[in-house]
C-alpha positions, 0 to 999 in steps of 0.5 A, spaced: 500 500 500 502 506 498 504 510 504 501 516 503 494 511 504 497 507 509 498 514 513 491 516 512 489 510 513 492 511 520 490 517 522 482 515 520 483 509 526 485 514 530 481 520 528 474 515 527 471 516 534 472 523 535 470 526 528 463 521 528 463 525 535 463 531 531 458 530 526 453 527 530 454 533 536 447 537 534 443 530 535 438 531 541 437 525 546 433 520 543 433 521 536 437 519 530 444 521 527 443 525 521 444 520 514 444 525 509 444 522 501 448 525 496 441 524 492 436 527 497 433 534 494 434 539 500 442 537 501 447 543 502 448 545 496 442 542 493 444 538 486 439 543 482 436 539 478 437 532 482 441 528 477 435 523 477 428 522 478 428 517 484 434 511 487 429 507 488 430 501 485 438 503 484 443 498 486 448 504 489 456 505 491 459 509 495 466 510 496 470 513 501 463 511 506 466 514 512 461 513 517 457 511 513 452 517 512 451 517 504 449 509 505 444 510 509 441 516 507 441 512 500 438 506 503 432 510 506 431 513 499 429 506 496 436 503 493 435 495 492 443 495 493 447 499 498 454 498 498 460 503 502 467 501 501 472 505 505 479 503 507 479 505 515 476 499 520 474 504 525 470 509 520 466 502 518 464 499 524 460 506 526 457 505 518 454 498 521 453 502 527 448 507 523 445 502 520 443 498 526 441 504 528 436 505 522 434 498 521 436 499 513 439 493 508 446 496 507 453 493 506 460 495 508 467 493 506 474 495 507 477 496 501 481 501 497 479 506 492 484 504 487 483 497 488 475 496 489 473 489 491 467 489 487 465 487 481 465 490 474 457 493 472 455 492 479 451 499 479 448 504 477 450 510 482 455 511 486 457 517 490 464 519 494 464 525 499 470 529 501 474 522 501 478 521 493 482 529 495 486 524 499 487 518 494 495 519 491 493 516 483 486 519 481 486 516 475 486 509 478 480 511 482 476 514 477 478 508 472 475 504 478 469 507 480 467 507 472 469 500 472 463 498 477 458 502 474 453 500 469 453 504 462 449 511 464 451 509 471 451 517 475 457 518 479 457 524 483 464 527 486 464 532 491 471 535 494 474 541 498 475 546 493 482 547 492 482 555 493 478 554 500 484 549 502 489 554 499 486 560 502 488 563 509 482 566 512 486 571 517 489 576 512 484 574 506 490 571 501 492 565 498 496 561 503 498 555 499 498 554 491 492 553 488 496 550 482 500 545 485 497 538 487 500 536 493 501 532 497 500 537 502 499 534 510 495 536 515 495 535 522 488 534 525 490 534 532 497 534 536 494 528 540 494 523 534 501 520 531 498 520 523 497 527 520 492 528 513 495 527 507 492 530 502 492 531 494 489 538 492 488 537 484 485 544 481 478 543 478 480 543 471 484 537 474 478 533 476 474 534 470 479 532 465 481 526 469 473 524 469 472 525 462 479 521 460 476 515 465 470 515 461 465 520 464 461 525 460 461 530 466 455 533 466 453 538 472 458 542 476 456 546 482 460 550 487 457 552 493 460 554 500 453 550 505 458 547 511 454 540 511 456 538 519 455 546 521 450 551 520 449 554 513 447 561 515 453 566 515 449 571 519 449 565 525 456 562 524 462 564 527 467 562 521 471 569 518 466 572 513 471 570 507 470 564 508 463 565 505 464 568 500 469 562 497 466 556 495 468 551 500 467 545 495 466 542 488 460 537 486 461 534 480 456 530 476 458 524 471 455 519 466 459 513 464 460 514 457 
């Protein structure tokens, strides 16, 4: 395994618990951890219009799954077959936590995003979350994710937009290049051993190495909605340029 995957993988272990602590903060005693879909309607950033009529029916991947959040949610819409794959152990047992939680039919497997442990065609969606900027090879990672999509399979990637994580919020200028694409590493918290490493690709980058894997790209979105924080600038107490930034990039794409 490449060492920059070995690292991050390191540090999801360590980090599982008390990140899935922070994304589940603002639920009230007695309900249920929020299980966003990347196909809900009303998702932050919304996907304007929705890139299908319904899932229902759907067989459905998602890669990088984390805690598991976009499977569930997924499965709650009426996906047939809903499979997450991510590459910590930790990260997958609160996903099978979550989806106990929610009574809903969902598989997890440990596995790599540039070596999937699926077969070819298997699905019609998949989706990926803030996950693929910490993947060194990019086009292996594309090239797997059209090899398990059917023809007209729609895969939807979302990432930190690179001039948000160039940006230095205090003196409004750019802190790091946004031409280069890393690696870049990132230390989460002093208390954990493994820092993040990531790979900060432009959004020409991106797109080009969608099309070149196959995918016609057809809806691209930019958008500042934090999906864990409140979404409403005059309520937040994040620096004011960091709204007026797009905090993260949403691509769209159809198997060619």
């Amino acid at each position: 395994m490449n060492e920059y995957r070995r690292e991050n993988r390191r540090l999801w272990d360590e980090w599982s618990d008390a990140f899935q602590s922070y994304w589940n903060a603002n639920t009230a005693d007695g309900d249920l951890p929020p299980a966003p879909s990347p196909f809900d309607a009303d998702r932050p950033g919304g996907m304007d219009p929705a890139p299908l009529g319904s899932v229902a029916g759907a067989d459905y991947v998602e890669l990088g799954c984390g805690g598991g959040q976009g499977s569930v949610g997924t499965a709650r819409l009426g996906a047939d077959t809903v499979v997450g794959v991510d590459f910590s152990g930790e990260q997958l047992r609160h996903a099978r936590r979550l989806r106990d939680f929610y009574g809903v039919d969902a598989r997890f497997l440990q596995g790599d995003a540039t070596a999937l442990p699926l077969p070819d065609d298997a699905f019609d969606l998949a989706s990926s979350e803030a996950a693929f900027q910490m993947v060194p090879d990019l086009d292996r990672a594309l090239a797997e994710a059209r090899r398990v999509l059917r023809d007209g399979g729609v895969f939807v990637l979302s990432l930190p937009h690179p001039l948000y994580e160039a940006l230095d919020a205090g003196t409004r200028t750019l802190d790091g290049n946004y031409l280069d694409p890393g690696p870049r590493e990132v230390t989460v918290d002093e208390g954990y051993d493994s820092t993040l490493v990531l790979f900060d690709r432009t959004v020409a980058q991106v797109y080009n190495a969608l099309r070149d894997a196959g995918f016609e790209v057809t809806r691209m979105l930019e958008h500042v909605n934090d999906p864990i924080a409140d979404a409403n600038p005059e309520e937040s107490d994040r620096p004011d340029v960091l709204w007026e930034v797009p905090r993260s990039v949403r691509f769209r794409a159809t198997v060619r």
